[in-house]
PyMOL Python script that loads the backbone (N, CA, C, O; Angstrom):
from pymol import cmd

cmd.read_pdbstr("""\
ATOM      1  N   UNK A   1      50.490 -72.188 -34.266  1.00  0.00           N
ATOM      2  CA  UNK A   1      49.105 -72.613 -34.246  1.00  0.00           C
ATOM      3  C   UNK A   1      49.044 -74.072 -33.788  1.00  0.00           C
ATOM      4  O   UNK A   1      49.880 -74.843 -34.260  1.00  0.00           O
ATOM      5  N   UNK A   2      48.002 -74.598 -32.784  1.00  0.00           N
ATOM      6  CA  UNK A   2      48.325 -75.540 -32.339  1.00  0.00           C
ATOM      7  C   UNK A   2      47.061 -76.396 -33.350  1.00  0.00           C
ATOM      8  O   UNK A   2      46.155 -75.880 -34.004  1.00  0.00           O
ATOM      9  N   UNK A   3      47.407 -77.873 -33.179  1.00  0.00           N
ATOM     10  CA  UNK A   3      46.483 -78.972 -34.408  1.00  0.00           C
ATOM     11  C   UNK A   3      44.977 -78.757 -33.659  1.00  0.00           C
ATOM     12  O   UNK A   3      44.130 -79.278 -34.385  1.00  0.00           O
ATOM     13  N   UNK A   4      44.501 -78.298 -32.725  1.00  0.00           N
ATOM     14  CA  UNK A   4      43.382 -78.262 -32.617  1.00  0.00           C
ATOM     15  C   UNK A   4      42.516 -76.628 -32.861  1.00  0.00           C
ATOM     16  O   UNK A   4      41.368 -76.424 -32.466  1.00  0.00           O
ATOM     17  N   UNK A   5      43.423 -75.547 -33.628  1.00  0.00           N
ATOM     18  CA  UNK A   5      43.398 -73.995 -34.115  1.00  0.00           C
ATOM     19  C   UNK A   5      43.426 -74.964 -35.300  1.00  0.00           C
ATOM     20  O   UNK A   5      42.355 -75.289 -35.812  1.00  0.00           O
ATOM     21  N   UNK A   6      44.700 -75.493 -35.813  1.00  0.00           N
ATOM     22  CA  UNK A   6      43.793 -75.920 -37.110  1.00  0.00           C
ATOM     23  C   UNK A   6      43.316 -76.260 -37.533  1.00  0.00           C
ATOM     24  O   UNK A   6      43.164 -75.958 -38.717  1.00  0.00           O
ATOM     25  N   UNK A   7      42.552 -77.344 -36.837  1.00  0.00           N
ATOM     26  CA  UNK A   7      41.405 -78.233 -36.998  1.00  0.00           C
ATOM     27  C   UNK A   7      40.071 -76.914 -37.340  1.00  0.00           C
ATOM     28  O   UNK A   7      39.549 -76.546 -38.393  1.00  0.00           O
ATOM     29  N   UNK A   8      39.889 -76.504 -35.948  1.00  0.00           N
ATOM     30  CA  UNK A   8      38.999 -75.502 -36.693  1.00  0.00           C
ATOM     31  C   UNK A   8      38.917 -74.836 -37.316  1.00  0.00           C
ATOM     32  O   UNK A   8      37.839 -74.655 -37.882  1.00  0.00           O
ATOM     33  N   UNK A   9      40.032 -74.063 -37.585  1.00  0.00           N
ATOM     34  CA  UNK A   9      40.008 -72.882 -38.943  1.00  0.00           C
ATOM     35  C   UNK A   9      39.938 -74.059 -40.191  1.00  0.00           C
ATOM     36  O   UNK A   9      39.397 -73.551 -41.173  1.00  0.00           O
ATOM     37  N   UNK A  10      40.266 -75.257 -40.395  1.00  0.00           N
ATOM     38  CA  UNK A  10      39.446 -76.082 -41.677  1.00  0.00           C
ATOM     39  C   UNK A  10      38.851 -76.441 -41.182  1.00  0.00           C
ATOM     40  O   UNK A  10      39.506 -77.399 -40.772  1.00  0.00           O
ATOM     41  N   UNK A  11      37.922 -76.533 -40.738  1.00  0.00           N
ATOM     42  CA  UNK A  11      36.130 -77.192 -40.596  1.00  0.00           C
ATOM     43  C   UNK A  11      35.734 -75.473 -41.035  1.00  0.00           C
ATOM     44  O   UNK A  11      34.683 -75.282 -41.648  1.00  0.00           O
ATOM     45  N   UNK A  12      36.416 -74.568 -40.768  1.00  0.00           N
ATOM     46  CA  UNK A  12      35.730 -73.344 -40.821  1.00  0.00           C
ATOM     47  C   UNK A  12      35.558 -72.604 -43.065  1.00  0.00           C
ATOM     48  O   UNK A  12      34.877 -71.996 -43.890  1.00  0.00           O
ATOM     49  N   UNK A  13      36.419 -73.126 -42.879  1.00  0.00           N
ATOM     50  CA  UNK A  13      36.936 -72.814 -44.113  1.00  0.00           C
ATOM     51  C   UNK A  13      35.889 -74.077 -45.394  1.00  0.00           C
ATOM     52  O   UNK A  13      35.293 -73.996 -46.468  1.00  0.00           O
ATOM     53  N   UNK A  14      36.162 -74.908 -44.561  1.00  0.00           N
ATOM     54  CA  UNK A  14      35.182 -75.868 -45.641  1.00  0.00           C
ATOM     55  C   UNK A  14      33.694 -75.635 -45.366  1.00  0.00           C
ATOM     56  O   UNK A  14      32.810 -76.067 -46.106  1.00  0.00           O
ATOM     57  N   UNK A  15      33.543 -75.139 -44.592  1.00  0.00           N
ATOM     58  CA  UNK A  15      32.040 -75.081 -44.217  1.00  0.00           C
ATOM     59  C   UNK A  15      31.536 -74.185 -44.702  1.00  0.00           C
ATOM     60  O   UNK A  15      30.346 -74.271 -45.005  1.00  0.00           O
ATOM     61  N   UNK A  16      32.334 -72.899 -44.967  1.00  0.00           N
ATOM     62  CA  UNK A  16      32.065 -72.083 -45.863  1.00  0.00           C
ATOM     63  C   UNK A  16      32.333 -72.028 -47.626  1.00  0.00           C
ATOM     64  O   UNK A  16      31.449 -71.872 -48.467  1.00  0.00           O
ATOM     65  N   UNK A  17      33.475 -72.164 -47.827  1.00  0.00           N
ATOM     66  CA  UNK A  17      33.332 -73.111 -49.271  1.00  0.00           C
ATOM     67  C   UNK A  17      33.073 -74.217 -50.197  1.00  0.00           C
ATOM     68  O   UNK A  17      33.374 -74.504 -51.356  1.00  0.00           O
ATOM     69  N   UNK A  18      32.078 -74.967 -48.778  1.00  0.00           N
ATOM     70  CA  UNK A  18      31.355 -76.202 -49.623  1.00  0.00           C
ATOM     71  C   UNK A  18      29.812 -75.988 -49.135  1.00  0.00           C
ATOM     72  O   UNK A  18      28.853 -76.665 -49.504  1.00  0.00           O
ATOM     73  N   UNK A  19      29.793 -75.008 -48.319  1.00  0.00           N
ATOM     74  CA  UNK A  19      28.065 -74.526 -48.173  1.00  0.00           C
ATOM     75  C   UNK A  19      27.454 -75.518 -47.223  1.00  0.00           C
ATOM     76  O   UNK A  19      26.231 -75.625 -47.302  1.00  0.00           O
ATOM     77  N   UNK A  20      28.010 -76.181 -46.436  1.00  0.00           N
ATOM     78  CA  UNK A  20      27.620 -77.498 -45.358  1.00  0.00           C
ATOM     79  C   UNK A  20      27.661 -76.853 -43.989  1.00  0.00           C
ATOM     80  O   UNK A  20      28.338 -75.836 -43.835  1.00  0.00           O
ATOM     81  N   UNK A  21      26.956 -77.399 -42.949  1.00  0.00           N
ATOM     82  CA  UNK A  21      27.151 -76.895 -41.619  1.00  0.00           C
ATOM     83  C   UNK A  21      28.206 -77.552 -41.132  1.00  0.00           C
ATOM     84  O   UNK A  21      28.315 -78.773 -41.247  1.00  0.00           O
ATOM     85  N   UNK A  22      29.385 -76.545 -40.340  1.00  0.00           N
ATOM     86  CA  UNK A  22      30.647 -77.138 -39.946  1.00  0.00           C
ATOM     87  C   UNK A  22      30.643 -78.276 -38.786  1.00  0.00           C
ATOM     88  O   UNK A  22      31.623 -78.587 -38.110  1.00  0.00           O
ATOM     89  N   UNK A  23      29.379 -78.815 -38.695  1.00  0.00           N
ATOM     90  CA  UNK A  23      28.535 -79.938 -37.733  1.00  0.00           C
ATOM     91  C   UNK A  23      29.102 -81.143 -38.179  1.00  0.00           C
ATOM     92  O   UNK A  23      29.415 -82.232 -37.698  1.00  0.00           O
ATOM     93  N   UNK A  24      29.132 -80.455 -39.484  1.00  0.00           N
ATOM     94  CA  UNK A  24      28.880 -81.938 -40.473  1.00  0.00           C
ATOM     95  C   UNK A  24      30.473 -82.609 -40.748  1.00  0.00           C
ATOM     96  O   UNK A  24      30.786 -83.776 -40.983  1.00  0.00           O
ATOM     97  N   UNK A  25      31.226 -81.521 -40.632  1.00  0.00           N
ATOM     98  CA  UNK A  25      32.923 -82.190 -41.119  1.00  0.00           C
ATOM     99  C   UNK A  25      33.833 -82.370 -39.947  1.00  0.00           C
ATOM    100  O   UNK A  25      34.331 -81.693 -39.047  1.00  0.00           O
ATOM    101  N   UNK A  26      33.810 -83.950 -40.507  1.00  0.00           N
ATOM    102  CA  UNK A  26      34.943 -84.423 -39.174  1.00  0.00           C
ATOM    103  C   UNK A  26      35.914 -85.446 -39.854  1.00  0.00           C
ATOM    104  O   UNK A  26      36.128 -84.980 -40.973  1.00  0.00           O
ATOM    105  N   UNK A  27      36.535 -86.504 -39.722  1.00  0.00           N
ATOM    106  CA  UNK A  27      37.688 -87.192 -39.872  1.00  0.00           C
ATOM    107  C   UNK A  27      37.361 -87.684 -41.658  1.00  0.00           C
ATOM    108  O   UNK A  27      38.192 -87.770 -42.562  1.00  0.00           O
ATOM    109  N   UNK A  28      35.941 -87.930 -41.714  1.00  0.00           N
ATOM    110  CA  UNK A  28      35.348 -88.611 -43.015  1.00  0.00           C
ATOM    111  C   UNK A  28      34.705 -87.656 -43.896  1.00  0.00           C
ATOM    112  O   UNK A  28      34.009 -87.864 -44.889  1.00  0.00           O
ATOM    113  N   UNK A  29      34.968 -86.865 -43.497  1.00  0.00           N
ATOM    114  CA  UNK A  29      34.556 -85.652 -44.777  1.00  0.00           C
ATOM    115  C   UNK A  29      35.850 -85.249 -45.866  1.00  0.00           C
ATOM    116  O   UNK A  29      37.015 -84.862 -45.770  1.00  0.00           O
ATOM    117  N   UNK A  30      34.863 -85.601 -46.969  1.00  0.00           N
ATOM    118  CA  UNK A  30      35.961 -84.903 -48.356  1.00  0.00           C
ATOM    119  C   UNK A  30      34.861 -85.445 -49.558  1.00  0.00           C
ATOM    120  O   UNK A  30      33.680 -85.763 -49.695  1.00  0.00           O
ATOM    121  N   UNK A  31      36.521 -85.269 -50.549  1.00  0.00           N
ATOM    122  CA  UNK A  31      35.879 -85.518 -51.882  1.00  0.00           C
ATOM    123  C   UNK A  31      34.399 -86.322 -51.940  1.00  0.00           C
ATOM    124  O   UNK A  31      33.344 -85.769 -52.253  1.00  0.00           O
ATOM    125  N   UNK A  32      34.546 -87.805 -51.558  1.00  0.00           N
ATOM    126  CA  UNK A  32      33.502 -88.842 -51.717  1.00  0.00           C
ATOM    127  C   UNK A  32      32.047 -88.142 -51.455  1.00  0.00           C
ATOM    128  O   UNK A  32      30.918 -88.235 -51.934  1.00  0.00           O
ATOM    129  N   UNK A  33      32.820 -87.248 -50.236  1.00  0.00           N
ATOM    130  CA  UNK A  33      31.306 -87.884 -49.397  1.00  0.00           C
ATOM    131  C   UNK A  33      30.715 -86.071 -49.295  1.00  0.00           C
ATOM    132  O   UNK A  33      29.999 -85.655 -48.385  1.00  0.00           O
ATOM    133  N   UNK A  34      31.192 -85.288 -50.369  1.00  0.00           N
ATOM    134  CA  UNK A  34      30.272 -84.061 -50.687  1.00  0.00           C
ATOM    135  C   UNK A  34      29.972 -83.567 -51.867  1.00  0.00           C
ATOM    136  O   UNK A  34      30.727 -83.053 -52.692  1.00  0.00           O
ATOM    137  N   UNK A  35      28.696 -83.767 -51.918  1.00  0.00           N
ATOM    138  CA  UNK A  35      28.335 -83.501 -53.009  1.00  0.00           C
ATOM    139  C   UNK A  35      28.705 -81.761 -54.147  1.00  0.00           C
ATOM    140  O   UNK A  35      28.836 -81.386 -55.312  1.00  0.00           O
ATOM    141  N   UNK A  36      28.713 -81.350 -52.969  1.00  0.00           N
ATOM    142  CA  UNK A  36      29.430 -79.762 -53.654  1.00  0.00           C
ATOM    143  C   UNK A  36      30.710 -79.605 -53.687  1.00  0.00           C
ATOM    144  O   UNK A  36      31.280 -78.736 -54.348  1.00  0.00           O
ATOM    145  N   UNK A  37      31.359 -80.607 -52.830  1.00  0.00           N
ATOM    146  CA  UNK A  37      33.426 -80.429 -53.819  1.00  0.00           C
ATOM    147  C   UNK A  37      33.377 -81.100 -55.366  1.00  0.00           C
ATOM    148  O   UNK A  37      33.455 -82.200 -55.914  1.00  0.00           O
ATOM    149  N   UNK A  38      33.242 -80.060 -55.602  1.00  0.00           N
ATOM    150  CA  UNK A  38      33.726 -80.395 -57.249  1.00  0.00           C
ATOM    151  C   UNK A  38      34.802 -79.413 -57.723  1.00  0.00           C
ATOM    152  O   UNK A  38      34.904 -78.367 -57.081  1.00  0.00           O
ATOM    153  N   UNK A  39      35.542 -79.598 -58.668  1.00  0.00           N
ATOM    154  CA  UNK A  39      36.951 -79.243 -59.326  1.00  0.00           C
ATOM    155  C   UNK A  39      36.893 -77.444 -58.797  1.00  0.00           C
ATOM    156  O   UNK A  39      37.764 -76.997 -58.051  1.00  0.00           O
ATOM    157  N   UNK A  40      36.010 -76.779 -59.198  1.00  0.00           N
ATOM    158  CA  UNK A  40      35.987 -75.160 -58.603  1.00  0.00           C
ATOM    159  C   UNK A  40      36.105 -74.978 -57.638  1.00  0.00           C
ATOM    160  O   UNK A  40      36.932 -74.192 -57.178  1.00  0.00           O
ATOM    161  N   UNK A  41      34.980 -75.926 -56.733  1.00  0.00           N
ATOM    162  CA  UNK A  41      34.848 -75.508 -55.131  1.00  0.00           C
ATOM    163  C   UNK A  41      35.973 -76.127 -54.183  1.00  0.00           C
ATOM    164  O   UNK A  41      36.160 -76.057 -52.968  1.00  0.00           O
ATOM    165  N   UNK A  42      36.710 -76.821 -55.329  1.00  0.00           N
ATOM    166  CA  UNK A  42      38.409 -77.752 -54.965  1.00  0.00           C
ATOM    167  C   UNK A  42      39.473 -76.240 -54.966  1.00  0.00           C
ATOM    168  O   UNK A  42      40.345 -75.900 -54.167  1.00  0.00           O
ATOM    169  N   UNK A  43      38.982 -75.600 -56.159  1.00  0.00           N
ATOM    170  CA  UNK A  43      40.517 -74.854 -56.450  1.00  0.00           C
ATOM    171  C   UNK A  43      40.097 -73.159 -55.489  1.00  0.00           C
ATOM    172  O   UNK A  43      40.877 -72.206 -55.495  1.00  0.00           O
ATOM    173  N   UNK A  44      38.808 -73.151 -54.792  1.00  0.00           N
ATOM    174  CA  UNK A  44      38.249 -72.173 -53.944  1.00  0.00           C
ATOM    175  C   UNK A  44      38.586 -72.195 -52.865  1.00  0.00           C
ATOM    176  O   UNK A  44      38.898 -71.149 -52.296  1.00  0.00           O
ATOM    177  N   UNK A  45      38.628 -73.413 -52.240  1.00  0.00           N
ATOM    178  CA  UNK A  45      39.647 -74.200 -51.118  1.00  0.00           C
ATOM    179  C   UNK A  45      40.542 -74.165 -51.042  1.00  0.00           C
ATOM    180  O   UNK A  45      41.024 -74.036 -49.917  1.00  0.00           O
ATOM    181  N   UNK A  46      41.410 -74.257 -52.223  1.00  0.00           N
ATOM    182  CA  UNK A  46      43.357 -74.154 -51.791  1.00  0.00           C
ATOM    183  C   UNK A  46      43.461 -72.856 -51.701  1.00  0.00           C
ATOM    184  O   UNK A  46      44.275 -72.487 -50.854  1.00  0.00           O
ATOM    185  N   UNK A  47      42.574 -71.512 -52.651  1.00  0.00           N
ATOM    186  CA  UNK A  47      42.959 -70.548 -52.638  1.00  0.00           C
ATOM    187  C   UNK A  47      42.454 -70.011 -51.082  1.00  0.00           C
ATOM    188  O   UNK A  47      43.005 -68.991 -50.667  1.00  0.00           O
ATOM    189  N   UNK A  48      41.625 -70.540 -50.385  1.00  0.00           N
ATOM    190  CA  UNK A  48      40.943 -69.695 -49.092  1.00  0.00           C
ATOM    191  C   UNK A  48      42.245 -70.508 -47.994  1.00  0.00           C
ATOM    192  O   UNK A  48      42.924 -69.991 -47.107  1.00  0.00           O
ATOM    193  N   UNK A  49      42.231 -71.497 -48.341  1.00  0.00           N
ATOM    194  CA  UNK A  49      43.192 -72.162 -47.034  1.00  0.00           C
ATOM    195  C   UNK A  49      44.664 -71.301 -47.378  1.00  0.00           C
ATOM    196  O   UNK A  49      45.106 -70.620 -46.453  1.00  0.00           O
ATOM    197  N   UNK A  50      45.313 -71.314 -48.491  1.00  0.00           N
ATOM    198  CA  UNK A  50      46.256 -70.653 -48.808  1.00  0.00           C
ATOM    199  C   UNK A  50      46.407 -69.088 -48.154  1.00  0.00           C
ATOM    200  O   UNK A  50      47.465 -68.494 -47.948  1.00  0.00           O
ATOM    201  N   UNK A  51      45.384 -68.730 -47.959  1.00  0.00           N
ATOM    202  CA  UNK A  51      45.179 -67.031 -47.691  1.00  0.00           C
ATOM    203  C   UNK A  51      45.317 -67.053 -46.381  1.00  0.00           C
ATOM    204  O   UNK A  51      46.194 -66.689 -45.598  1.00  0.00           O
ATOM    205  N   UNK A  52      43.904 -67.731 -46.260  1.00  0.00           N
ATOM    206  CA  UNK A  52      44.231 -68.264 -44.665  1.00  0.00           C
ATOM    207  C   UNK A  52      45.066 -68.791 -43.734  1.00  0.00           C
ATOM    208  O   UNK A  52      45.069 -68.399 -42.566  1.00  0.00           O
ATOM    209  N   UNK A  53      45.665 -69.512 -44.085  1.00  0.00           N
ATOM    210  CA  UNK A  53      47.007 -69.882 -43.231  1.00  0.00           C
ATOM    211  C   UNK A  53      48.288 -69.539 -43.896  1.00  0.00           C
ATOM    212  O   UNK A  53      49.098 -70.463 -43.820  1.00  0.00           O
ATOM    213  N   UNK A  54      48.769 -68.359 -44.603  1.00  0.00           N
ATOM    214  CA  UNK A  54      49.450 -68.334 -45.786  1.00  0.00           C
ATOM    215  C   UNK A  54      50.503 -69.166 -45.544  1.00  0.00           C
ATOM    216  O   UNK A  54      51.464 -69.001 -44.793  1.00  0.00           O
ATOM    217  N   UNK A  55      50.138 -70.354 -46.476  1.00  0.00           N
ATOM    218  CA  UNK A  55      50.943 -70.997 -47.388  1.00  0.00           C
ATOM    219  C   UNK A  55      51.123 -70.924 -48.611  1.00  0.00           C
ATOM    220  O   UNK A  55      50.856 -69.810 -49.063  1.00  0.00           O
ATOM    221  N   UNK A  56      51.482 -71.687 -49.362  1.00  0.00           N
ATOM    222  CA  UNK A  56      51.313 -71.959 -50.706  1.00  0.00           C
ATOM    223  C   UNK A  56      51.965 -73.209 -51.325  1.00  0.00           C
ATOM    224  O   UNK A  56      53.112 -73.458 -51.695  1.00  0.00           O
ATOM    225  N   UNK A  57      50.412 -74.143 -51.295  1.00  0.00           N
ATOM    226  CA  UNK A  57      50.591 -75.585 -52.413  1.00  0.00           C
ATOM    227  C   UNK A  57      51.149 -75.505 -53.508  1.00  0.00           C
ATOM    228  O   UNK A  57      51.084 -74.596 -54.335  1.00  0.00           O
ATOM    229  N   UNK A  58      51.937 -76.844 -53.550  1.00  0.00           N
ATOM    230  CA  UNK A  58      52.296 -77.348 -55.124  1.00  0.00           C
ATOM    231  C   UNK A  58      51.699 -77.852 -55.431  1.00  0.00           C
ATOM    232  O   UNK A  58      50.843 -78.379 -54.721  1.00  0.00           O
ATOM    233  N   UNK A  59      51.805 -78.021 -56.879  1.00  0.00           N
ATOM    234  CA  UNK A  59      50.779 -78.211 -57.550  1.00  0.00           C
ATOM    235  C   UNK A  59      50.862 -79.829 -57.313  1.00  0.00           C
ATOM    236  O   UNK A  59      49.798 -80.448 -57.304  1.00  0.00           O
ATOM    237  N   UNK A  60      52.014 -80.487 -57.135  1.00  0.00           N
ATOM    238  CA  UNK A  60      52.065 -81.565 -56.593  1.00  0.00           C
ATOM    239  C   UNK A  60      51.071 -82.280 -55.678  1.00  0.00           C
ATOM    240  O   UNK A  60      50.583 -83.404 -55.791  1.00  0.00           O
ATOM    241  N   UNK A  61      50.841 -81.069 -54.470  1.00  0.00           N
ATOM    242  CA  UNK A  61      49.806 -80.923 -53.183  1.00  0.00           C
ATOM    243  C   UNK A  61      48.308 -81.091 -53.271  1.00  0.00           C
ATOM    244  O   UNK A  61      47.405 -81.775 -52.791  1.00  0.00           O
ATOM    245  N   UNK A  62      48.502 -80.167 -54.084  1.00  0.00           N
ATOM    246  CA  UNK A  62      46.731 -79.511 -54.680  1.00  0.00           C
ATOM    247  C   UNK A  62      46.010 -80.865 -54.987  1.00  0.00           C
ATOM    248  O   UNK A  62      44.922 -80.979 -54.421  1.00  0.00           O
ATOM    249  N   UNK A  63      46.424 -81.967 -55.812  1.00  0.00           N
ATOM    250  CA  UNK A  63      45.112 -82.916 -55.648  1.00  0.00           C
ATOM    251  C   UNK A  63      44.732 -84.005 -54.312  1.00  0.00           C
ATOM    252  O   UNK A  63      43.876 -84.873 -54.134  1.00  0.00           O
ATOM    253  N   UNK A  64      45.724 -83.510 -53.605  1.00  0.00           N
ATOM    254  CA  UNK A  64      46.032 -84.438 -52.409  1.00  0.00           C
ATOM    255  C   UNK A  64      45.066 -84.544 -51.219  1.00  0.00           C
ATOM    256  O   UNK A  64      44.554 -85.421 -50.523  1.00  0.00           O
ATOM    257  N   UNK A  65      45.081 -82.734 -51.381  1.00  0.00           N
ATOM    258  CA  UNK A  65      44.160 -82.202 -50.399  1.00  0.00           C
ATOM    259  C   UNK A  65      42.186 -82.396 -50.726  1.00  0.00           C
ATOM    260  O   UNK A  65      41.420 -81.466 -50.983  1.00  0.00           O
ATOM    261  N   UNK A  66      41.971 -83.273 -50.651  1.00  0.00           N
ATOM    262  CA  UNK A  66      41.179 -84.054 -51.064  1.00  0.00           C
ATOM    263  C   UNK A  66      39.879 -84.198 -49.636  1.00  0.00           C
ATOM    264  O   UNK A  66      38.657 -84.221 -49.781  1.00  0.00           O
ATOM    265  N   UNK A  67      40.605 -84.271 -48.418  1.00  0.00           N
ATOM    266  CA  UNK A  67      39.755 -84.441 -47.209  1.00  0.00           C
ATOM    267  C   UNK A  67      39.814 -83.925 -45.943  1.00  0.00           C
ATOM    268  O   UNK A  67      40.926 -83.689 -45.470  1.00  0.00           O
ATOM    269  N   UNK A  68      38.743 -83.689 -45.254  1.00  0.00           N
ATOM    270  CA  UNK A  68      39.143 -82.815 -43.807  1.00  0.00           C
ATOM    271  C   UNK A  68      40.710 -83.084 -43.085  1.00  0.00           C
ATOM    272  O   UNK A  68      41.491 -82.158 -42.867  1.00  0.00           O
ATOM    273  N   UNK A  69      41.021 -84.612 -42.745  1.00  0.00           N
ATOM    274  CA  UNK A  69      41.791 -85.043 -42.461  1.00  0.00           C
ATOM    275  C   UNK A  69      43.144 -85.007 -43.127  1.00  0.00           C
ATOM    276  O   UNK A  69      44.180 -84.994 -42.462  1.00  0.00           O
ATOM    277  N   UNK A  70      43.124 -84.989 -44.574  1.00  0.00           N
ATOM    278  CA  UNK A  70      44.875 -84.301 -45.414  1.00  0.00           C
ATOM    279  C   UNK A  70      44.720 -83.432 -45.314  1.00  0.00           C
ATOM    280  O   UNK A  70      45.845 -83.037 -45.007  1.00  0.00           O
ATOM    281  N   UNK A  71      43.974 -82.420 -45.323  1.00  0.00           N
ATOM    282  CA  UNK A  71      43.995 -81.019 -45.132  1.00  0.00           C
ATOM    283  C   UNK A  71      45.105 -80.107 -43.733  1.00  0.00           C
ATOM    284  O   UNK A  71      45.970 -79.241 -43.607  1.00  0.00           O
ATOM    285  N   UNK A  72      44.202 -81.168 -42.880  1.00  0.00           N
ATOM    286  CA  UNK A  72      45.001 -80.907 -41.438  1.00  0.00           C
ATOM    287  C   UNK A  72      45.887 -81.283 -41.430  1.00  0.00           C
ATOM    288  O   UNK A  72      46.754 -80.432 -41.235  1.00  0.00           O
ATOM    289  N   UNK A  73      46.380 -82.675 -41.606  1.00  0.00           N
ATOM    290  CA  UNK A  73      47.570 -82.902 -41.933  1.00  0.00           C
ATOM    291  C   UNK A  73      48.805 -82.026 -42.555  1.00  0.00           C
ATOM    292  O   UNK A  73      49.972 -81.977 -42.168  1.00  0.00           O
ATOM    293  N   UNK A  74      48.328 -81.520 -43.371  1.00  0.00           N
ATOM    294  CA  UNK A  74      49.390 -80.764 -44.398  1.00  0.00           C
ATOM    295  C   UNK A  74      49.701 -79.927 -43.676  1.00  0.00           C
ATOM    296  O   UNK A  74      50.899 -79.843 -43.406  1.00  0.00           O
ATOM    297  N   UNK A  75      48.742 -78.964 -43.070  1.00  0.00           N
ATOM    298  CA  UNK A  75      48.855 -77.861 -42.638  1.00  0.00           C
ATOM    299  C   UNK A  75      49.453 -78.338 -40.991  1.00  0.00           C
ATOM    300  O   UNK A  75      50.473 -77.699 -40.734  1.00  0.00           O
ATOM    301  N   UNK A  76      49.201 -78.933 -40.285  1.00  0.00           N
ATOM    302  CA  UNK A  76      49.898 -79.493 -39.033  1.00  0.00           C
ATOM    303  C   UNK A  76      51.417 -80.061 -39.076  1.00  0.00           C
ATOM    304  O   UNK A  76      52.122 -80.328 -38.103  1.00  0.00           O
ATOM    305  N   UNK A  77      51.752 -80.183 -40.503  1.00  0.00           N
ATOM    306  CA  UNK A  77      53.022 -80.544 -40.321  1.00  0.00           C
ATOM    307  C   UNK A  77      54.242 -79.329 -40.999  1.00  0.00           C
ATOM    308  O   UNK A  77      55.469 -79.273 -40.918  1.00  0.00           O
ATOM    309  N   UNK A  78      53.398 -78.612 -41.549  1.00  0.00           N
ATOM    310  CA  UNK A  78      53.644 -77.320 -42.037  1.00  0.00           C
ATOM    311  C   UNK A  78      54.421 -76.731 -40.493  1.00  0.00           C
ATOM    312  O   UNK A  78      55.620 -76.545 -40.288  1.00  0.00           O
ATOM    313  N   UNK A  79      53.343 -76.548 -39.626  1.00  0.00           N
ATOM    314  CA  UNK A  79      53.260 -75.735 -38.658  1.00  0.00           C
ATOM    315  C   UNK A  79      54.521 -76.475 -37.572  1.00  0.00           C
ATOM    316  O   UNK A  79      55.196 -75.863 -36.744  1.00  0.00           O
ATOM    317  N   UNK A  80      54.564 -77.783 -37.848  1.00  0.00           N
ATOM    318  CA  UNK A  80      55.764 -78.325 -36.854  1.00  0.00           C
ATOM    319  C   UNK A  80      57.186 -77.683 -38.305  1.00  0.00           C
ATOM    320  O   UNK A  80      58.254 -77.762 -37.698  1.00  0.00           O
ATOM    321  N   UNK A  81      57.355 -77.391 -39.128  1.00  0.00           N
ATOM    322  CA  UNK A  81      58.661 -76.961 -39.997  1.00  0.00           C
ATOM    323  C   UNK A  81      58.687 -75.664 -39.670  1.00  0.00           C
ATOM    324  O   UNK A  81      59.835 -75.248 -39.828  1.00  0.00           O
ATOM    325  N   UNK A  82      57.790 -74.633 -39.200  1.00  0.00           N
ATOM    326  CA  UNK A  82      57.849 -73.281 -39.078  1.00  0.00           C
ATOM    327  C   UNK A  82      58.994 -72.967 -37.724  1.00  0.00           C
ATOM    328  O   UNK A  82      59.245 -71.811 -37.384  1.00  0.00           O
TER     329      UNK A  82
END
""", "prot")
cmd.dss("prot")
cmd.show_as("cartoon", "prot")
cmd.util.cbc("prot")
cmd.orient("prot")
């Protein structure tokens, strides 16, 4: 999967589990700056990205993933170890 497949499949994924138009998430989207990531719609996210790109976070991971941009990250460097 190349970083710009995963870019969109998370804008896709958050846009649907934080209820926002995927217009709206780009480098500065996360925790701060949405009002509907809260702790559920946090642990709805690892489980949809998890499915979705099957991986699977540590629990180490899980509070990390915090913003559009660690998100991709994680998963972009994932994809360079595969």
């Amino acid at each position: 999967m190349t970083r710009e497949e995963i870019e969109t499949a998370v804008r896709d994924v958050l846009a649907e589990v934080m209820d926002v138009d995927r217009r709206n998430i780009g480098p500065e989207f996360g925790q701060k700056s949405c009002d509907n990531w809260g702790s559920l719609t946090h642990l709805m996210l690892i489980t949809e990205l998890e499915s979705r790109f099957s991986v699977a976070f540590s629990s180490q991971e899980v509070p990390q993933l915090s913003s559009y941009s660690r998100i991709v990250e994680a998963l972009a460097s994932r994809a360079k170890n595969r």
